[in-house]
FIROPA-656744 format. One record per residue (C-alpha): x, z, y. Coordinates in Angstrom, 1 decimal, decimal comma, always signed. Last residue first. Example, Ala and Ser with C-alpha at 12.3 -4.5 7.8 and 13.67 -1.06 7.14 Angstrom:
// FIROPA-656744
REC      X      Z      Y
REC  +13,7   +7,1   -1,1
REC  +12,3   +7,8   -4,5
This chain:
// FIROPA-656744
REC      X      Z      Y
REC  -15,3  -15,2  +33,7
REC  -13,8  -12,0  +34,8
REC  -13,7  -10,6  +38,8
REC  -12,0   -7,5  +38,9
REC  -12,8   -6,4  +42,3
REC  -10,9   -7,0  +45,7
REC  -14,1   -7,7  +47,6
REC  -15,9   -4,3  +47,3
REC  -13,0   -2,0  +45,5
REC  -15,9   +0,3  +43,2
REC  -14,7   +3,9  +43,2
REC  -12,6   +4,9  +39,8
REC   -9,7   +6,4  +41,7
REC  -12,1   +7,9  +44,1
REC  -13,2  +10,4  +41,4
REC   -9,4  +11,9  +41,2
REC   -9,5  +12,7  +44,9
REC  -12,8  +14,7  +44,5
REC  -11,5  +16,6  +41,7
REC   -8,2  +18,2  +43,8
REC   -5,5  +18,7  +41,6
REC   -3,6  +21,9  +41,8
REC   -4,0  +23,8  +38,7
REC   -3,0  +20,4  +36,7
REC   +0,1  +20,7  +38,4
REC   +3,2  +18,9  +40,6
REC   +0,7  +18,0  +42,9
REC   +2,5  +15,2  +43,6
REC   +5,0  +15,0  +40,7
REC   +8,7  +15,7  +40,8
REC  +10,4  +13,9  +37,6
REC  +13,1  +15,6  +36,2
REC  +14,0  +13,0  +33,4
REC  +17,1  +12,3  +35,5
REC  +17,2   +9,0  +34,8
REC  +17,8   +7,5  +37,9
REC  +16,4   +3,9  +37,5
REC  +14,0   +4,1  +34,3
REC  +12,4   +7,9  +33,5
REC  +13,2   +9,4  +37,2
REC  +12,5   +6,5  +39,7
REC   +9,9   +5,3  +37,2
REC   +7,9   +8,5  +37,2
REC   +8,6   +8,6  +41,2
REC   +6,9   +5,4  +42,2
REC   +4,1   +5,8  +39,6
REC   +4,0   +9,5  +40,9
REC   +3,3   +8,8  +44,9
REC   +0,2   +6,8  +45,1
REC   -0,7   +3,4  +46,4
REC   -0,3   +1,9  +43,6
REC   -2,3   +4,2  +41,5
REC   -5,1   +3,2  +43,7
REC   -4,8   -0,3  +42,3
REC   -4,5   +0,9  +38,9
REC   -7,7   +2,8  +39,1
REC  -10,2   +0,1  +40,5
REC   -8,1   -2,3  +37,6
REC   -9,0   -0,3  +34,5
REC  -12,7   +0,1  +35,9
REC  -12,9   -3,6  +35,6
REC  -11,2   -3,5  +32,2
REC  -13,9   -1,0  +31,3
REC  -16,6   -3,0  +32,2
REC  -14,9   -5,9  +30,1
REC  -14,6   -4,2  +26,8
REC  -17,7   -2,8  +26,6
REC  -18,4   +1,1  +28,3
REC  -19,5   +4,0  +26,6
REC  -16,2   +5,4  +25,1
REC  -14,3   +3,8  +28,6
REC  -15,6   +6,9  +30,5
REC  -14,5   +9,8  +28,7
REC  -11,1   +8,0  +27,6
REC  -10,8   +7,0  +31,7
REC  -11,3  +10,3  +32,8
REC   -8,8  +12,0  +30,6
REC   -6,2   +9,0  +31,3
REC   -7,2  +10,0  +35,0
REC   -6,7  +13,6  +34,6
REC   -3,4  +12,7  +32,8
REC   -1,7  +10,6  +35,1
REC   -2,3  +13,3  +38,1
REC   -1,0  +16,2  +36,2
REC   +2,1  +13,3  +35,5
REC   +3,7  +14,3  +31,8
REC   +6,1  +17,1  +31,3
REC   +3,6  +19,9  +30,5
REC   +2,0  +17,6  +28,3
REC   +5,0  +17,4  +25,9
REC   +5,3  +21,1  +25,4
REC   +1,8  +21,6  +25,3
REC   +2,0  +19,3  +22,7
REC   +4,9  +21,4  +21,3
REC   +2,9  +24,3  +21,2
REC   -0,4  +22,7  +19,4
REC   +1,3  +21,6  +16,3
REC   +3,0  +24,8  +15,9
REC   -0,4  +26,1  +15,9
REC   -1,3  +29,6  +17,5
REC   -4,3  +27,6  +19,5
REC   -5,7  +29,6  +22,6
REC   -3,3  +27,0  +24,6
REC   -4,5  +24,3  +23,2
REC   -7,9  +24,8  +23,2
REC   -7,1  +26,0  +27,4
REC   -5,8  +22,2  +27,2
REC   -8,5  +20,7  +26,4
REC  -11,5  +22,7  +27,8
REC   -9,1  +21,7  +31,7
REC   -9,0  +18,1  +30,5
REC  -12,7  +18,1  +30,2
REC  -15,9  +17,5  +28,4
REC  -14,2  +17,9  +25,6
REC  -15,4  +17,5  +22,0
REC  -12,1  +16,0  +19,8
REC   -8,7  +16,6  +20,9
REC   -8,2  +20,1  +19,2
REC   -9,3  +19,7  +15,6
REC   -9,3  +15,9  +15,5
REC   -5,8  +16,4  +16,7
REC   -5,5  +19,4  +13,8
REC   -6,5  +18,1  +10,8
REC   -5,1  +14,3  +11,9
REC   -1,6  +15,9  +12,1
REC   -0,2  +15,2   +8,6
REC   -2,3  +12,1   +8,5
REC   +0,4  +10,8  +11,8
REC   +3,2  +10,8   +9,6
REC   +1,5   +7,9   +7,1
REC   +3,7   +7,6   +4,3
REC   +4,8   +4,6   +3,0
REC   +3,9   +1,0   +4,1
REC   +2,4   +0,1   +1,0
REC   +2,9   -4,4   +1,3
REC   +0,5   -7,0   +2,5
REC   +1,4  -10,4   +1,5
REC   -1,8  -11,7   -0,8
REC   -3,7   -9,9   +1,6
REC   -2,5  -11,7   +5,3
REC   -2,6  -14,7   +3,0
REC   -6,6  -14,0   +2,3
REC   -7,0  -13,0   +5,5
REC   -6,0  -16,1   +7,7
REC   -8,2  -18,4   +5,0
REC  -11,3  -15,7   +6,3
REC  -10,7  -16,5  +10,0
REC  -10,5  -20,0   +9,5
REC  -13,3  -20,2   +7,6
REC  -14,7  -24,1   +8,9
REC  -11,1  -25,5   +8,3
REC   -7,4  -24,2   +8,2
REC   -5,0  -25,4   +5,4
REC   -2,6  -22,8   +4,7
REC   +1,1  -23,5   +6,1
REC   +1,4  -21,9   +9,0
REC   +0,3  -18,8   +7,4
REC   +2,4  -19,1   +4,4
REC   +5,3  -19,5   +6,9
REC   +4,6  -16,4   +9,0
REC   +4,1  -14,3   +5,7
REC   +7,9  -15,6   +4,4
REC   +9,4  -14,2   +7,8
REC   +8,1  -11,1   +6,9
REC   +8,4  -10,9   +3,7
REC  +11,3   -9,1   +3,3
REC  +10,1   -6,6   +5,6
REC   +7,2   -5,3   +4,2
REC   +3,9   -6,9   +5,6
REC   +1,5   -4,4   +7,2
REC   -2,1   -5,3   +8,0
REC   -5,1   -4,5  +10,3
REC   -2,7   -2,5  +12,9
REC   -4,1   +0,1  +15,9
REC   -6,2   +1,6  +12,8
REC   -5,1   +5,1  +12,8
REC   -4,0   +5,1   +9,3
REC   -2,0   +1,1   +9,3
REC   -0,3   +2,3  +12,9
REC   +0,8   +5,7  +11,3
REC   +1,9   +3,4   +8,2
REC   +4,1   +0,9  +10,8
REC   +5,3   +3,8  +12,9
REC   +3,5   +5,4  +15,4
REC   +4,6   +6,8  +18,8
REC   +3,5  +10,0  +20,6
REC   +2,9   +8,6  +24,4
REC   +0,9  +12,6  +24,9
REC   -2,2  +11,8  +26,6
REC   -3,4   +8,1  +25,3
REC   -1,5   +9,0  +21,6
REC   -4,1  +12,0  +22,0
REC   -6,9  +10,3  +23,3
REC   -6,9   +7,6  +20,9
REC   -6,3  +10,2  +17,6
REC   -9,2  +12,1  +18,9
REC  -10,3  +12,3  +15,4
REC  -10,9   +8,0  +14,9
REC  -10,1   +5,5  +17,3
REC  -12,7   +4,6  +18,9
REC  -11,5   +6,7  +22,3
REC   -8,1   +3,9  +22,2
REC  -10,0   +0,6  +22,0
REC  -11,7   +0,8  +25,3
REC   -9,6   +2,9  +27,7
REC   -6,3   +1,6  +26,0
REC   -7,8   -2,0  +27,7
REC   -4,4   -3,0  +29,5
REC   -4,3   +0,5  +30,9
REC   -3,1   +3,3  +29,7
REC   -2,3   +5,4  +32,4
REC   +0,1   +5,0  +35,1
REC   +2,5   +8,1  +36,5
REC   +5,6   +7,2  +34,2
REC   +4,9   +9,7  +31,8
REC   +1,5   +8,8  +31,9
REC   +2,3   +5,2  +30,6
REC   +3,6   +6,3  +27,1
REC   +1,5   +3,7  +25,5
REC   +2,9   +3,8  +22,4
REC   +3,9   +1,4  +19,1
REC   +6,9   +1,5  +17,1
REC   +7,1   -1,7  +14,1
REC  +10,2   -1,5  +12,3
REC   +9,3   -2,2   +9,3
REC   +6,1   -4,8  +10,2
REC   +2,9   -4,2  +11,4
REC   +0,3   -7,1  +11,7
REC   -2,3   -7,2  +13,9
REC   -5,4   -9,8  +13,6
REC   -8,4  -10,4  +14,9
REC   -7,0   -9,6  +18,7
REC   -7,6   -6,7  +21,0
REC   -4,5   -5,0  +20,0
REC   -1,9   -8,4  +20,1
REC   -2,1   -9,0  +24,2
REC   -3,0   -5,2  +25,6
REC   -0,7   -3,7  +22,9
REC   +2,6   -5,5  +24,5
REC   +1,2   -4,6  +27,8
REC   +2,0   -0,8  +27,0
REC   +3,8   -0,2  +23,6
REC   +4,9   -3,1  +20,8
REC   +8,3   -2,2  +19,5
REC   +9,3   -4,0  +16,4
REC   +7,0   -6,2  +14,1
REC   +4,0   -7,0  +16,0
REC   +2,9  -10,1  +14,4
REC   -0,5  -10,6  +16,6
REC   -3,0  -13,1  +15,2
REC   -6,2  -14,3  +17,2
REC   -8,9  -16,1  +15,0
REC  -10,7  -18,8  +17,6
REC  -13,3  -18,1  +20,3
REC  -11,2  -15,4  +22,2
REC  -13,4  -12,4  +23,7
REC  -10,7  -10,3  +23,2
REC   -7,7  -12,1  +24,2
REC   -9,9  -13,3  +27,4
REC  -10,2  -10,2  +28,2
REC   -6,6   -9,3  +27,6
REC   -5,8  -12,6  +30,1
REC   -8,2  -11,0  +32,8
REC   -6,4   -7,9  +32,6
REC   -2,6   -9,2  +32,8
REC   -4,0  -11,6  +36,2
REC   -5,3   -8,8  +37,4
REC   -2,4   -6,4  +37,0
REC   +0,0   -8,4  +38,6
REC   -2,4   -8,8  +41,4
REC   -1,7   -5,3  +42,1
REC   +2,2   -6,0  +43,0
REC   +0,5   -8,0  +46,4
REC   -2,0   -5,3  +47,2
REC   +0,7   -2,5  +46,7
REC   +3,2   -4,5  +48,9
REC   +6,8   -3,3  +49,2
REC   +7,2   -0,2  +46,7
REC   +4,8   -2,4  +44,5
REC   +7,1   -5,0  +44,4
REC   +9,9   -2,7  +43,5
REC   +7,8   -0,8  +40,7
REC   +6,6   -3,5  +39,2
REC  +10,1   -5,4  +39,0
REC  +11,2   -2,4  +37,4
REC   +8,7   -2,2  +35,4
REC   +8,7   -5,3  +33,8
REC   +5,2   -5,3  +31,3
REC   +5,4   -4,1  +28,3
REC   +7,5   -3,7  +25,0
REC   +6,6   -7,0  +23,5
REC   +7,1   -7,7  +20,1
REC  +10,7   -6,1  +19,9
REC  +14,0   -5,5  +18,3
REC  +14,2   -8,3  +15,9
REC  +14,9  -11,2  +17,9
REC  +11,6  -13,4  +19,8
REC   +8,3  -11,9  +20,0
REC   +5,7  -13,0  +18,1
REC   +2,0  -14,4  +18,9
REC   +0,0  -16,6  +16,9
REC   -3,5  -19,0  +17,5
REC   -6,0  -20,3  +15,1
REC   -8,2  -23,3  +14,8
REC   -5,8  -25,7  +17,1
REC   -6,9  -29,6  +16,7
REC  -10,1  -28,9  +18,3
REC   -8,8  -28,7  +21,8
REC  -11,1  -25,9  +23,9
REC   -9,9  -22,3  +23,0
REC   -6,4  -24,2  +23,0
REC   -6,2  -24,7  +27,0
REC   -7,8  -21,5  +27,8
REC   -4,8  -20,1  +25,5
REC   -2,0  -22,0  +27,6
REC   -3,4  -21,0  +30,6
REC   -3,5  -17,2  +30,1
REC   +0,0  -17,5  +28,6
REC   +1,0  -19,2  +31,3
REC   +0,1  -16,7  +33,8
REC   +1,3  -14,0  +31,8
REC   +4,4  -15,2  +31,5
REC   +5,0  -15,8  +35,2
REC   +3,9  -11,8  +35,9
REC   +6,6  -10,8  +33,7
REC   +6,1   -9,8  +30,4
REC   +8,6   -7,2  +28,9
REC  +10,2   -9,3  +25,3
REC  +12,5   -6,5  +24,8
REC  +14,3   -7,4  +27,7
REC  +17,5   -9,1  +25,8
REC  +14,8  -10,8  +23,5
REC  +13,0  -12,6  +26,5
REC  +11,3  -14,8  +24,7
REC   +7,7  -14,4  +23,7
REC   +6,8  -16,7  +21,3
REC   +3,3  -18,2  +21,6
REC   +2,1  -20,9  +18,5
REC   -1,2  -22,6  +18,7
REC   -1,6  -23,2  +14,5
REC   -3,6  -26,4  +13,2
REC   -0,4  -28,0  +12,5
REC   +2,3  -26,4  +14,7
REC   +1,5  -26,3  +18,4
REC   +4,1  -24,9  +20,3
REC   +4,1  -22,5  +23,2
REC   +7,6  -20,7  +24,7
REC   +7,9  -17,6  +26,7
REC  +10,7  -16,8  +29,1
REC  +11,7  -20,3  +28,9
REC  +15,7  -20,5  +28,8
């Protein structure tokens, strides 16, 4: 069975990603041919449009395979990296893309998942749509552009889904603005089909919209508007991680105590360079930051708490993760900075 599968239907380039029974995680090979496979349609006229889905009903794309990450890593940090710049060069090219870019991101959608279907024209959420990037309770950060499109999201909301992994559910996706659409369940499958079917000519991207409209649904509720008071009230106007949490601290808010609940368990390391990368990524366009993106990941595979935020969340399962320094108290500044020093030869390179 193909891992991920490209079809052209009418005017539509069509990318399933099919590995149902891993929650559609992309390995290194399916990024590779994804990249190729869109290069290939940004220049044949007979595509106007492109799609991506994930195969079964679980997931879009949960991220990339961490467990083969962590292995290869464990044996060849320089090796593992190029993982990463393959993934980073295809969202950049996702983002930059010359035709309209749709995303149906019914089901879970977190960590590489969000860097191929965020940075797109299109996203639509679905019922059981559960996006995160929970990367700093693994040791990462969140990569795959989260340093661009997360800090312009509005009240802090970026930095805290960034810090903490908090999910969001279709309507929390619709309010924060990670989706452009929601389509209710039972017409899902009917959405997909309109699409394929509309004619496509010189307003492609408009044509897209008006089905995307004529099937967009309420989604309910929006949990993450019962906390936007207080993120925007607590996240927002740091200079740095230590301003953040002493607000958080000084703060009597429910709210507050069990984010400090939930930070306390993440990486110290993870989150001073999520923190960093927020700060810096706000000023930086899409690609800059990418580069940066990849100067830090390929330090962060040379570290300690990738290795042991897997070993705990994924292969052991303790959930007692020992992190090196185990606090925010103990990190040394000057070691954080050299995560985002220039890598001479080995940098990003984008078209």
């Amino acid at each position: 069975m193909t891992d991920i599968v490209f079809e052209q239907t009418g005017a539509w380039g069509v990318i399933t990603l099919n590995r149902e029974k891993a929650l559609n995680a992309l390995t290194w090979d399916m990024v590779k041919a994804m990249r190729a496979q869109l290069i290939a349609w940004a220049g044949d006229d007979t595509v106007k449009a492109v799609l991506v889905k994930g195969a079964g009903e679980r997931a879009f794309c949960a991220g990339g395979d961490i467990r083969w990450l962590h292995d290869a890593a464990k044996a060849d940090p320089a090796h593992a990296s190029e993982f990463f710049r393959e993934e980073y060069r295809n969202n950049s090219l996702i983002y930059h893309y010359p035709k309209p870019y749709v995303a149906l991101i019914d089901g879970i959608v977190m960590g590489g998942g969000v860097g191929i279907s965020v940075h797109g024209d299109f996203r639509v959420a679905g019922d059981a749509t559960l996006f995160a990037m929970p990367e700093t309770g693994i040791g990462l950060f969140p990569d795959v552009g989260g340093g661009h499109f997360m800090p312009r999201l509005h009240d802090g909301l970026g930095l805290y889904y960034a810090l903490t992994g908090a999910r969001a559910k279709a309507a929390d996706c619709m309010a924060a603005g990670i989706a452009t659409h929601y389509a209710p369940a039972g017409k899902y499958a009917e959405l997909e089909s309109a699409l394929m079917a509309v004619p496509l000519g010189a307003h492609a991207h408009g044509d897209i919209e008006t089905v995307l409209d004529v099937y967009a649904g309420d989604p309910g509720h929006a949990g993450v508007n019962d906390l936007r008071g207080d993120v925007a009230r607590l996240f927002v106007g740091h200079e740095t991680l230590a301003s953040l949490m002493a607000a958080l601290k000084a703060d009597d808010s429910a709210f507050a105590g069990e984010t400090l609940k939930t930070l306390e368990r993440m990486s110290p390391t993870s989150m001073a360079l999520t923190f960093q990368q927020m700060q810096r990524g706000h000023t930086l366009d899409f690609d800059d930051n990418i580069k940066m993106e990849f100067r830090i990941v390929r330090r962060v595979m040379e570290g300690h708490d990738f290795f042991e935020g897997v070993r705990a969340q994924i292969l052991d399962k303790d959930r007692e993760p020992k992190w090196q320094p185990a606090s925010l108290a103990a990190l040394n500044e000057d070691e954080i900075a050299k995560y985002f020093e220039a890598l001479g030869e080995a940098e990003l390179v984008l078209p």
